[in-house]
Structure formats: structure tokens, C-alpha cells
C-alpha positions as MATLAB code, in Angstrom:
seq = 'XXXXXXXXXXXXXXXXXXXXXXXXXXXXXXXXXXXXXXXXXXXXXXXXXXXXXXXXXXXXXXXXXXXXXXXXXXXXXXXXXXXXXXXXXXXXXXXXXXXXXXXXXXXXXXXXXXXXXXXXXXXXXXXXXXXXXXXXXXXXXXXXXXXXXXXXXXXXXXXXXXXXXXXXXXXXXXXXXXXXXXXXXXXXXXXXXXXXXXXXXXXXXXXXXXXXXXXXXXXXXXXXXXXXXXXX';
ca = [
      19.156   14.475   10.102;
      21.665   11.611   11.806;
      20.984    8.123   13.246;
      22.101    7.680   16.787;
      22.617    4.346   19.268;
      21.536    4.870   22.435;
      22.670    1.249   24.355;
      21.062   -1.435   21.872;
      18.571    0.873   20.413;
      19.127    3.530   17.216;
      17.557    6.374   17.042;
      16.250    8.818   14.171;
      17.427   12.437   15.156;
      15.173   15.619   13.419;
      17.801   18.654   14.394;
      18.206   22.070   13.790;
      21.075   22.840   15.777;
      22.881   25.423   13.483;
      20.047   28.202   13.318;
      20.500   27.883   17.196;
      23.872   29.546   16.898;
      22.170   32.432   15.288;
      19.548   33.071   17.275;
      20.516   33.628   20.956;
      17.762   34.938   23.178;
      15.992   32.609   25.040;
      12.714   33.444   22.981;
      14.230   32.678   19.944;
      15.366   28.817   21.250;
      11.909   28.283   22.543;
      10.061   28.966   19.212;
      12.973   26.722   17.625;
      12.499   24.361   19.675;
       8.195   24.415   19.246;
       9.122   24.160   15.421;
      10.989   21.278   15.656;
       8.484   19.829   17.822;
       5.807   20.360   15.159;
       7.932   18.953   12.270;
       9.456   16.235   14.398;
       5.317   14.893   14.992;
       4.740   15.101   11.501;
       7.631   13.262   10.671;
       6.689   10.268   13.196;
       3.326    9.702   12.060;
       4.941    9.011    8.067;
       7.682    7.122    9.795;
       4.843    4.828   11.959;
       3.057    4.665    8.507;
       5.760    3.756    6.475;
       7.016    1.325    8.888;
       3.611   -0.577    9.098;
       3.922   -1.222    5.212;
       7.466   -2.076    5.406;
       6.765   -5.032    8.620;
       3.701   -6.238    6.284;
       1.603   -5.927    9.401;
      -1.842   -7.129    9.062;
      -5.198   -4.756    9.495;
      -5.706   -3.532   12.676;
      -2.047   -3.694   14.225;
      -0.903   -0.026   13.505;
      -3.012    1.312   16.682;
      -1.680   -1.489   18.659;
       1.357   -2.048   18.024;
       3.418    0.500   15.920;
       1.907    3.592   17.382;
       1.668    2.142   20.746;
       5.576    1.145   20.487;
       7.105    4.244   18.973;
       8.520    7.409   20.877;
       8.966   10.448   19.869;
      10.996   12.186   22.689;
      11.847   16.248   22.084;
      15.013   17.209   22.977;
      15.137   21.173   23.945;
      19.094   21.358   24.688;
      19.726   20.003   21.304;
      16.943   21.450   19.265;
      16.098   17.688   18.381;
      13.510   15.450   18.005;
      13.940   11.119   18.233;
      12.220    8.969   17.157;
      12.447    4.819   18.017;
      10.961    2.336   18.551;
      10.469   -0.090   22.267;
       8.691   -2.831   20.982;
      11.074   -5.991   19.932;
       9.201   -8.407   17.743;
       5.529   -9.360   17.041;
       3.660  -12.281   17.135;
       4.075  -13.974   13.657;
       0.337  -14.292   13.091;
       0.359  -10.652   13.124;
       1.805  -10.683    9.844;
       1.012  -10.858    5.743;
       1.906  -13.521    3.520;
       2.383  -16.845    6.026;
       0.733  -20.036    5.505;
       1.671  -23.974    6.644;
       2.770  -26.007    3.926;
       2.708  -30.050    3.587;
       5.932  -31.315    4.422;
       6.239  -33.632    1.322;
       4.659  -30.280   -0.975;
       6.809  -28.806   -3.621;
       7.382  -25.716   -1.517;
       8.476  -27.279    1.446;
      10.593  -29.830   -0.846;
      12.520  -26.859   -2.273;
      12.534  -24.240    0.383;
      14.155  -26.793    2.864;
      16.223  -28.452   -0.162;
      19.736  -28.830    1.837;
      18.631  -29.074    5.279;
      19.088  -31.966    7.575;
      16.113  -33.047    8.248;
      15.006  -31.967   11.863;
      15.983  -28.604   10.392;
      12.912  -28.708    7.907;
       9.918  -26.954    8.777;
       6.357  -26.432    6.910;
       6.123  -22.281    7.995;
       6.224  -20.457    4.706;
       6.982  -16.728    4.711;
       6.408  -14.400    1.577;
       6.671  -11.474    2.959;
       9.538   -8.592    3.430;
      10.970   -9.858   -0.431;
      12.377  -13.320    1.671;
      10.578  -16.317    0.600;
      11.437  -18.930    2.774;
      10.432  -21.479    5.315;
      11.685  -21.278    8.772;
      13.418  -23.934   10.243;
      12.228  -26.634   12.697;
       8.757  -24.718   12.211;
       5.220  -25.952   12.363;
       1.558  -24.731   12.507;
      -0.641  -26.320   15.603;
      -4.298  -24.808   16.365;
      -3.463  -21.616   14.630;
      -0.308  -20.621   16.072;
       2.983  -20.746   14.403;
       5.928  -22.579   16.259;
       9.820  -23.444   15.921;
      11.285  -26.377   17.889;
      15.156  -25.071   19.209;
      17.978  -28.170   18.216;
      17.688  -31.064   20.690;
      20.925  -31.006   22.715;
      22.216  -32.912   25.908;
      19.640  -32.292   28.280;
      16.518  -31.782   26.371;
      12.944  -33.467   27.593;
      12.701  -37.252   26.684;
       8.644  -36.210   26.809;
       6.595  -34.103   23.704;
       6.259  -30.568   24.073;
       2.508  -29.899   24.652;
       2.210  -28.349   20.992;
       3.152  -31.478   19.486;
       0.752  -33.771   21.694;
      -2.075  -35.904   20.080;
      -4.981  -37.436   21.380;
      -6.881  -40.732   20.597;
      -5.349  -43.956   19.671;
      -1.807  -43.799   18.907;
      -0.866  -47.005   17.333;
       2.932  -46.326   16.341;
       3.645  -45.388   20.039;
       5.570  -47.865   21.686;
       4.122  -49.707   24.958;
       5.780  -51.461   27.806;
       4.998  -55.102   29.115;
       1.941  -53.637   31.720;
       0.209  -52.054   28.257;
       1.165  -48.328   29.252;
       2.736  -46.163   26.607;
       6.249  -45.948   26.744;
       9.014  -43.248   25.634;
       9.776  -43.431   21.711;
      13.800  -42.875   22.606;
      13.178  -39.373   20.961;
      14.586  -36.069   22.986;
      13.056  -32.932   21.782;
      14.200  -29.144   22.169;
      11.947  -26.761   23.212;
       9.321  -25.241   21.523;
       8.885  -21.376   21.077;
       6.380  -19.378   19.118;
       7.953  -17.837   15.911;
       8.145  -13.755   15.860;
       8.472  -11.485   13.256;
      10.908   -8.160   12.848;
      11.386   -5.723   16.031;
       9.886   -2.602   15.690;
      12.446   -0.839   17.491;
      15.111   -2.665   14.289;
      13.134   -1.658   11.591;
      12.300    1.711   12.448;
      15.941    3.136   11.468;
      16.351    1.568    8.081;
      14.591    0.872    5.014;
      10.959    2.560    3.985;
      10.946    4.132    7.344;
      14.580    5.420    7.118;
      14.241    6.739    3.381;
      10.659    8.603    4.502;
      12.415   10.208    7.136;
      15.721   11.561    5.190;
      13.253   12.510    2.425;
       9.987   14.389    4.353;
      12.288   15.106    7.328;
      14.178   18.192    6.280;
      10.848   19.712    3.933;
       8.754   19.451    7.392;
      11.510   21.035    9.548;
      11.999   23.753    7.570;
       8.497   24.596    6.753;
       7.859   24.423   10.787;
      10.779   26.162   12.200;
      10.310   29.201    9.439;
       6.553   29.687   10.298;
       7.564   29.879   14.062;
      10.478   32.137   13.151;
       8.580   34.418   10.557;
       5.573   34.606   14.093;
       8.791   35.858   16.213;
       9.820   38.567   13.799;
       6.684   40.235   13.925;
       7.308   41.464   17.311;
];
């Protein structure tokens, strides 16, 4: 059982190299190799599991999104198995445990307590044991948004998920009657995301189910498949 990087990306690695030193004929490899094949799927589907619990994914985004973004990629020169993830992060509405808050509320009062103030943000997350609310963030027609710092450069004009509509009273007009520029320069505007799949799949729940029901399922596959070869 090892972790390995492959470019920006770490992968869990089911092996059973050793036995492969005792075992020599070509036959022998290949029902190795089927064995760790059959462990190394079992394994994957309590990793996905485990993983799905660990994100605090809502209902209905294991399908979707874990299995759908995990590999499991057999490896018959190295009697191995991987297993990683190619999905970066979700949507943050996929999530448990988030909710907008008022600005002047007691949560967003002490969660942002220390922050300059275009840092606050009214995005509360209680999930993966971090309560906190994200900076810059805000809620607008169900979607969940951060505003990057303003910087040299940045639009004079609202980013469309902060527009109103209706009369605007405090916004400042020229001599003709039009509306005119409030002298403020936003940053722009991005939808929040939770964890990558492909980060969390190595570590944590995921990691411990995999160091604990890895080496049980390997050996209970690869000794079936050898005990089937001795017979003949």
C-alpha cells in the first residue's frame, strides 16, 4: 500500500509486488494480476464511498460526480492497482451545511470579526469540521459567489451578480438625469467551489479506508486466485 504523485495528482497504489518474485511463470503473474484487479475494485468503491461522506456531498452527487471522477487504472507490470481522482472542485451548492447569513447577524459579526471590511462575506460553511464564512462571499438567486480584491485595473461598472433593478435612489446621477458611476471599482466575481476530488481522495476517511480494507481485500483476492492455480 504507498501513495504516489504522478505530475500534480497523488495516487493510491493496491500492490502485491513481492509474491511476484515467487511466482515466475507467466500463468502465475496473470492470476496475480486478476487478484489484484478484483481487490483493487473493491477497494475503490469503499474509497468513492468514504470519500462522498468525507466532501459532505449532498444526495444524488455520488453517481455524478465521485464515481464519474475517479479511476481506477490496473497496472499488470507492477502487479498494482491506482486509484485517483480527475475531477478538481465542485460547485458549492453541491454541498451540506451552507447557508447566507445577514451581514449585521451574530454569525457573520463573529466569523468575519478581524477582517477589513470588503473582506467580509455572508457565505457560512459548517461543514468538513471548519466553521467559517468565506471571504468577499455572497448569495444571489441561489448561487453562491466570492468577489476577487479590487486592484488597479478592475471594472468601474457592477458585476452582473450584484445588479439591481427598479428605482435606485442612492445611485448617483449626472446633470442630463442618467445614472452615473458611484467612484466604486469592483474585482471580479467567481462562483465559490468546494474541495477537489482528485485532493481529497488520498487523505483523510478515504486514505484511512484504504490502508485499513486495502490489504484484507488483496489478500483474500490474490489467495483465492492462487489457491484456483494450484489445483492444476
Amino acid at each position: 500500500m504507498r501513495i504516489i504523485r504522478s505530475g500534480t495528482k497523488l495516487h493510491l497504489v493496491l500492490s502485491f509486488r513481492d509474491m511476484a518474485r515467487h511466482l515466475a511463470s507467466e500463468r502465475g503473474r496473470t492470476e496475480l494480476h486478476r487478484g489484484v484487479i478484483d481487490a483493487g475494485r473493491k477497494v475503490k468503491t469503499r474509497v468513492q464511498r468514504a470519500t462522498v461522506h468525507q466532501m459532505a456531498l449532498k444526495a444524488g452527487n455520488y453517481q455524478s460526480y465521485v464515481v464519474a471522477g475517479t479511476r481506477g487504472v490496473p497496472r499488470k507490470a507492477t502487479l498494482s492497482y491506482e486509484i485517483f481522482g480527475v475531477k478538481g472542485g465542485s460547485k458549492i451548492e453541491n454541498y451540506k451545511g451552507l447557508m447566507s447569513v445577514k451581514s449585521g447577524g451574530r454569525a457573520a459579526r463573529r466569523m468575519n470579526a478581524g477582517r477589513k471590511i470588503f473582506d467580509q462575506g455572508t457565505v457560512r460553511s459548517g461543514v468538513w469540521n471548519n466553521p467559517r464564512v468565506f471571504k468577499r462571499s455572497f448569495a444571489n438567486a441561489g448561487g453562491f459567489f466570492a468577489m476577487r480584491p479590487p486592484s488597479a485595473g478592475t471594472s468601474s461598472v457592477a458585476p452582473k451578480a450584484l445588479w439591481t433593478y427598479g428605482l435606485k435612489p442612492g445611485q448617483p446621477r449626472g446633470a442630463d438625469g442618467r445614472f452615473t458611476p458611484r467612484g466604486v471599482r469592483y474585482g471580479k466575481v467567481r462562483r465559490l467551489f468546494g474541495p477537489s476530488l482528485m485532493k481529497e481522495i488520498p487523505k483523510d476517511e478515504s486514505l484511512a479506508i484504504f490502508l485499513k480494507d486495502g490489504p484484507v481485500l488483496l489478500e483474500q483476492a490474490v489467495s483465492k486466485r492462487l489457491t484456483k492455480l494450484m489445483r492444476f
